[in-house]
C-alpha positions as CSV (number, residue, x, y, z in Angstrom):
1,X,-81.9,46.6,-18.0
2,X,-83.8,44.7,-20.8
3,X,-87.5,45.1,-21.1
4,X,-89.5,42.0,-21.5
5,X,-93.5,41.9,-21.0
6,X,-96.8,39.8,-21.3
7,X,-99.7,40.4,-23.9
8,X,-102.9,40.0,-24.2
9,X,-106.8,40.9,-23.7
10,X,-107.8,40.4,-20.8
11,X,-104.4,40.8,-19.4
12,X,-105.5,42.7,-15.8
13,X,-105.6,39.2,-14.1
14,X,-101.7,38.2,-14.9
15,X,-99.3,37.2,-12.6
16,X,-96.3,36.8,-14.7
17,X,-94.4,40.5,-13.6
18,X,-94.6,38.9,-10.2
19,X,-93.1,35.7,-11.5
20,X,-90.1,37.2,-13.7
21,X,-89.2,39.8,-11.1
22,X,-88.9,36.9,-8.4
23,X,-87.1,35.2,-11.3
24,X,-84.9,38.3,-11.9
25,X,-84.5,38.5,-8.3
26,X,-83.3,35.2,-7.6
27,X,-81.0,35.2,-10.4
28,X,-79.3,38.2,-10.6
29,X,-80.5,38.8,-13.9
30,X,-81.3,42.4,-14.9
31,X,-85.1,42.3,-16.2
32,X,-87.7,44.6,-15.9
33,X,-91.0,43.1,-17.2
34,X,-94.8,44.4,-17.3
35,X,-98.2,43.2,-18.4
36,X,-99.5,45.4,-21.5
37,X,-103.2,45.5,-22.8
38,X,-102.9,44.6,-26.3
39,X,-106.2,44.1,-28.8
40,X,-105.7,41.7,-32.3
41,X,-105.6,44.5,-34.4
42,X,-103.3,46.0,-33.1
43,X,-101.0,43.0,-32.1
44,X,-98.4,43.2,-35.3
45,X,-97.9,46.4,-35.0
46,X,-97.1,46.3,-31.2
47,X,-94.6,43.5,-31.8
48,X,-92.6,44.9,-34.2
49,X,-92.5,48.2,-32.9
50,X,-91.6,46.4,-29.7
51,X,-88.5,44.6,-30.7
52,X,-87.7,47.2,-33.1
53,X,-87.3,49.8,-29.7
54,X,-84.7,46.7,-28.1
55,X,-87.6,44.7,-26.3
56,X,-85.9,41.5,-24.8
57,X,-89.1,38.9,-25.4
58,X,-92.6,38.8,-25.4
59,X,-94.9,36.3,-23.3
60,X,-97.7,35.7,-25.4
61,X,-101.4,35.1,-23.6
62,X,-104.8,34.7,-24.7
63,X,-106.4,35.3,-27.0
64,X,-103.0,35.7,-29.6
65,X,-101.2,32.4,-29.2
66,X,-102.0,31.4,-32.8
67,X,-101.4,35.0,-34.3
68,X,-98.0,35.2,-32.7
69,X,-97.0,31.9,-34.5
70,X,-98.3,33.2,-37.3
71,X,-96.3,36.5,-37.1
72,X,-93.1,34.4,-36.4
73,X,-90.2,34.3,-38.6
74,X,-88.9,30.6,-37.3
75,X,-90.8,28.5,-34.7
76,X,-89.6,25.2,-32.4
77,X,-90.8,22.3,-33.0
78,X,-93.4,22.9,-30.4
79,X,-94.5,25.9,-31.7
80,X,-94.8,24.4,-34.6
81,X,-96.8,21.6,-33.8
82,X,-99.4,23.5,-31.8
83,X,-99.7,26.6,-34.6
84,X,-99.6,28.8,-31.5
85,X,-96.6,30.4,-29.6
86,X,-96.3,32.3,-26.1
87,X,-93.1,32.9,-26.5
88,X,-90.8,35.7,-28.8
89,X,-87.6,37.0,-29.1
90,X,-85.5,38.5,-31.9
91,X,-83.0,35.5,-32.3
92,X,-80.0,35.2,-35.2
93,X,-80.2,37.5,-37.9
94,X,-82.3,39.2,-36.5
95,X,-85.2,36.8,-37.2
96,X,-88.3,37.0,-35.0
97,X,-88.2,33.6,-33.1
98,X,-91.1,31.8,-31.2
99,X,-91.6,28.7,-28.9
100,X,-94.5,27.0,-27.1
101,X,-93.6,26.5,-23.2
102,X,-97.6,25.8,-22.4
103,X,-96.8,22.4,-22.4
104,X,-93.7,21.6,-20.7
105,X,-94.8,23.8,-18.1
106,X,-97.7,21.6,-17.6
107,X,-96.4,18.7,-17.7
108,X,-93.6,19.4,-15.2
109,X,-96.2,21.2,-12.8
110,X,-97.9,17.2,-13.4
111,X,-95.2,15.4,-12.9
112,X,-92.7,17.3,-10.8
113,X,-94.9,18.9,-8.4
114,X,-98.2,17.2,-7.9
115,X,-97.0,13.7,-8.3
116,X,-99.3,12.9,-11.5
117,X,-98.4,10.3,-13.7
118,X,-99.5,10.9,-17.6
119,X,-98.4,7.7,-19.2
120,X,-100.4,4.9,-19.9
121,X,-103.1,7.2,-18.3
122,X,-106.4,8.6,-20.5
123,X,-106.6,12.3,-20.8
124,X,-109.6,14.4,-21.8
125,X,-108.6,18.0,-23.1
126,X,-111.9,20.6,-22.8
127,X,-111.1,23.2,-25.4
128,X,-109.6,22.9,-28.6
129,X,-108.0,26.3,-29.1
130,X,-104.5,28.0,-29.1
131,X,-103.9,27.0,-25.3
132,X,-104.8,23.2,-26.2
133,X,-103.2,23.2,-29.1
134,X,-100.6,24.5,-27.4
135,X,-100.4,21.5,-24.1
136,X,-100.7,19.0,-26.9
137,X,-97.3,17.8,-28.3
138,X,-96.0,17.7,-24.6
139,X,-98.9,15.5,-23.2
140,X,-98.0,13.6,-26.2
141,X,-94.6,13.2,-25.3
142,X,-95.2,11.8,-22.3
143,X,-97.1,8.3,-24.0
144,X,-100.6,8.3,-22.7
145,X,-103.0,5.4,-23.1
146,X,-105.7,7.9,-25.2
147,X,-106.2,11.9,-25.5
148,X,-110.1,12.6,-26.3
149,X,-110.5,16.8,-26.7
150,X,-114.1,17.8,-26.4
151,X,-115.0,21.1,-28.1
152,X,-118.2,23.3,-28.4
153,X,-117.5,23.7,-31.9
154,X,-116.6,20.0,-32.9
155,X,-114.6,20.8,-36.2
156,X,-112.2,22.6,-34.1
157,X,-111.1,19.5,-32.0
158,X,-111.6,17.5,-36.0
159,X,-109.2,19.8,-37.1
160,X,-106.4,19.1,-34.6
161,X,-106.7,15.3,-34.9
162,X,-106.5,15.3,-38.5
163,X,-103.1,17.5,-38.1
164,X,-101.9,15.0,-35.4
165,X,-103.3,11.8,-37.4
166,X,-99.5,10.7,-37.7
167,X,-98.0,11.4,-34.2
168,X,-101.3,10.3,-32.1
169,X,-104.7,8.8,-32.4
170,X,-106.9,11.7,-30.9
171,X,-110.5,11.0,-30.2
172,X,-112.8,13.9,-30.0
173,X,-116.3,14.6,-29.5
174,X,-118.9,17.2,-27.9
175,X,-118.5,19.1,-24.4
176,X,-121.9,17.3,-23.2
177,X,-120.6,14.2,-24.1
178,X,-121.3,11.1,-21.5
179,X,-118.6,8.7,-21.5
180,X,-119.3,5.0,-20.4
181,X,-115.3,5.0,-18.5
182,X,-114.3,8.4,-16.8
183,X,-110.8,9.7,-17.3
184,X,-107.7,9.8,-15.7
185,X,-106.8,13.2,-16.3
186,X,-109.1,16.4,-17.4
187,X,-107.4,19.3,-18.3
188,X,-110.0,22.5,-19.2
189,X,-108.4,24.4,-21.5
190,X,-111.2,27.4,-22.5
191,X,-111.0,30.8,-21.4
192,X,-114.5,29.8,-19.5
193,X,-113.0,30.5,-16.1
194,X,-111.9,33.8,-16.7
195,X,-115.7,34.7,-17.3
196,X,-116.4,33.1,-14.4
197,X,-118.8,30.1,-16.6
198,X,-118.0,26.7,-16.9
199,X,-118.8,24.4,-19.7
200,X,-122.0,21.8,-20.0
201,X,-119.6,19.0,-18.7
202,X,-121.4,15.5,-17.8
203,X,-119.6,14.2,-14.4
204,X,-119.7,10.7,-15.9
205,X,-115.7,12.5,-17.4
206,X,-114.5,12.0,-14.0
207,X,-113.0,8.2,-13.0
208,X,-112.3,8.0,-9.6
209,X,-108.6,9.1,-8.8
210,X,-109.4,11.6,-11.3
211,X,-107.1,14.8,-11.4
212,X,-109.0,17.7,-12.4
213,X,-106.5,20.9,-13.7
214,X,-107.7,24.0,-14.8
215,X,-105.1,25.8,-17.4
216,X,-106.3,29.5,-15.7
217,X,-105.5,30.4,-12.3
218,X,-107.1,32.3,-9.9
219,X,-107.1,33.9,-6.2
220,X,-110.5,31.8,-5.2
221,X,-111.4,28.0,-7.2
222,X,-112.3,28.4,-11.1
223,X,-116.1,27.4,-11.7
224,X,-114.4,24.3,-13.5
225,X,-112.4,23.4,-10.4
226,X,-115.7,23.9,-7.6
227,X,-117.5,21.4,-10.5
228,X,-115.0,19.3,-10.3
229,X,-114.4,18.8,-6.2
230,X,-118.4,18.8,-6.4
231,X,-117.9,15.4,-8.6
232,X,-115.4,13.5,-6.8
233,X,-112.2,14.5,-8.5
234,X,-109.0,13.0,-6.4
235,X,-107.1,15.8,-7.4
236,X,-108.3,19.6,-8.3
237,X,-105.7,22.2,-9.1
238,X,-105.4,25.8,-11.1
239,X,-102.8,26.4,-13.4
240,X,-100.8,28.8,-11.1
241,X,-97.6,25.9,-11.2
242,X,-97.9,25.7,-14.9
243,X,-97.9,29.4,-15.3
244,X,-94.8,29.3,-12.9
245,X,-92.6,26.7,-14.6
246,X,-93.7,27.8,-18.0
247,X,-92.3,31.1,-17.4
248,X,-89.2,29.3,-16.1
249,X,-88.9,27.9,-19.6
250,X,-89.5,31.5,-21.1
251,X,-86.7,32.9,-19.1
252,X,-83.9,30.5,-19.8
253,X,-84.8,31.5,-24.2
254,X,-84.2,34.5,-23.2
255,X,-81.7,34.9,-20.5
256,X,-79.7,31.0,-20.7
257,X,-80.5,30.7,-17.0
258,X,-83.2,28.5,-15.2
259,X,-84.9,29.7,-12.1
260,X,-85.6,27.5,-8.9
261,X,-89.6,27.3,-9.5
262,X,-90.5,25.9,-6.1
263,X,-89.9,29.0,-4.0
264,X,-91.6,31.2,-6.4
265,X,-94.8,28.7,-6.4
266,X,-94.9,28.4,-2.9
267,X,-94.3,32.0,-2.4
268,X,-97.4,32.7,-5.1
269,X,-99.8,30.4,-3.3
C-alpha cells in the first residue's frame, strides 16, 4: 500500500480521499490517501520528510501551489509556465518532480463534460494567483479569441501578462471593472468562496450564453455562482468535475493508469 495525500490550509473541505479511493477502487490499484493540515512554514519540511518516509505523491492545494514549484527539483512544462504545481512525486534519481493538472482538468471538465467550447471564445479569469496561474497555459492551449484576468491587486494580473507576453496577448484590469462586451467564459479563480464572499464584480462581465465556473466546489452554490445565476449566466457550475479529472491526471503520474472520471463525478454530485 503506497501512501499518497493532499495539502493544504484550509484543507477540512477536500474531497480528494473520496476521489482517489473510488479511483483506487476502480482500478485495482493499491492506494491509501488522506487530506493533512499543513501551514507554509512548515510546508518544506513536511515534504521532504514525507517522501523521505516512502510517500507515493503529494496533491498540492491552496494556498502552496507556487511554494511547491518552488521546492521542486524538475517541473513540466506546465508547471513551469504557471510557477505553481499541485502535483509531486520523487521521479528518476530520486529528484523531487512536479506538474500542474489545474488546467487540463479544467479544460476537459469544459470540453468533455459540459459541452463548452473555449476557442475563438473570450475568457475573463477573476484571480491572478497560483490557481490562475495554474488554468493558464491550458486555456491557452485551447486558442481563445482573448483572456482578460481581473485582479484586486492589479500588478499581480501585470505580472502574469508580462511572463506570457510571448505565448498570448493577456489583457488585465480591476475586479470592478465594467466592460462595454460581456464574456464568453468567466472563470473565478480566488479562494473568495471558501470564505463564503464574493468579489465587487460588475454584471456587465456576463454576455448572454455566458458560462460562469467557479474553480472551488461546494455542497450548496458558491457566492460567485448564486451572483452569477442572479445575472443571467447560461451556464453556472463549481469546480467539483475539474477537481475530479484533475485528480485523474494526478493518478496516472503516479500510478501509469487513467481512471474512468464519469462514474466518480456522477457518484460525487
Amino acid at each position: 500500500m503506497t501512501r499518497y495525500a493532499v495539502i493544504g490550509d484550509p484543507i477540512s473541505h477536500s474531497k480528494s480521499p473520496l476521489i482517489h479511493s473510488l479511483f483506487a477502487e476502480q482500478t485495482g490499484e493499491k492506494v491509501e490517501y488522506e487530506k493533512i493540515r499543513v501551514t507554509e512554514s512548515e510546508l518544506a519540511d513536511f515534504v521532504r520528510d514525507f517522501f523521505a518516509a516512502g510517500g507515493g505523491g503529494l496533491n498540492v492545494t491552496l494556498p502552496h501551489k507556487e511554494i511547491a514549484f518552488a521546492l521542486a527539483e524538475h517541473a513540466s512544462d506546465r508547471a513551469r509556465l504557471a510557477k505553481a504545481a499541485n502535483t509531486l512525486w520523487v521521479g528518476e534519481n530520486q529528484i523531487l518532480s512536479a506538474d500542474n493538472t489545474d488546467g487540463a482538468g479544467l479544460v476537459r471538465d469544459l470540453k468533455h463534460n459540459l459541452g463548452v467550447t473555449i476557442q475563438d471564445r473570450s475568457v475573463l479569469v477573476i484571480g491572478a494567483g497560483g490557481s490562475a496561474r495554474g488554468i493558464l497555459p491550458s486555456i491557452i492551449g485551447e486558442k481563445p479569441e482573448k483572456i482578460t484576468i481581473l485582479n484586486r491587486t492589479q500588478s499581480r494580473a501585470q505580472q502574469i501578462q508580462l511572463e506570457y507576453s510571448s505565448l498570448f496577448p493577456l489583457d488585465t484590469g480591476p475586479l470592478d471593472i465594467s466592460p462595454a462586451i460581456g464574456f464568453d467564459i468567466v472563470i473565478n479563480a480566488t479562494s473568495s468562496s471558501i470564505a463564503g464572499e464574493l468579489p465587487p464584480l460588475q454584471p456587465a462581465i456576463i454576455s448572454a450564453g455566458c458560462s460562469c465556473y467557479d474553480l472551488m466546489y461546494s455542497d450548496h452554490p458558491t457566492p460567485f455562482m448564486q451572483w452569477a445565476v442572479n445575472h443571467g449566466a447560461e451556464l453556472v457550475v463549481d469546480g467539483l468535475g475539474m477537481l475530479v479529472e484533475q485528480a485523474a491526471e494526478s493518478f496516472l503520474i503516479w500510478r501509469g493508469v487513467r481512471p474512468d472520471t464519469q462514474c466518480v463525478i456522477a457518484a460525487l454530485r
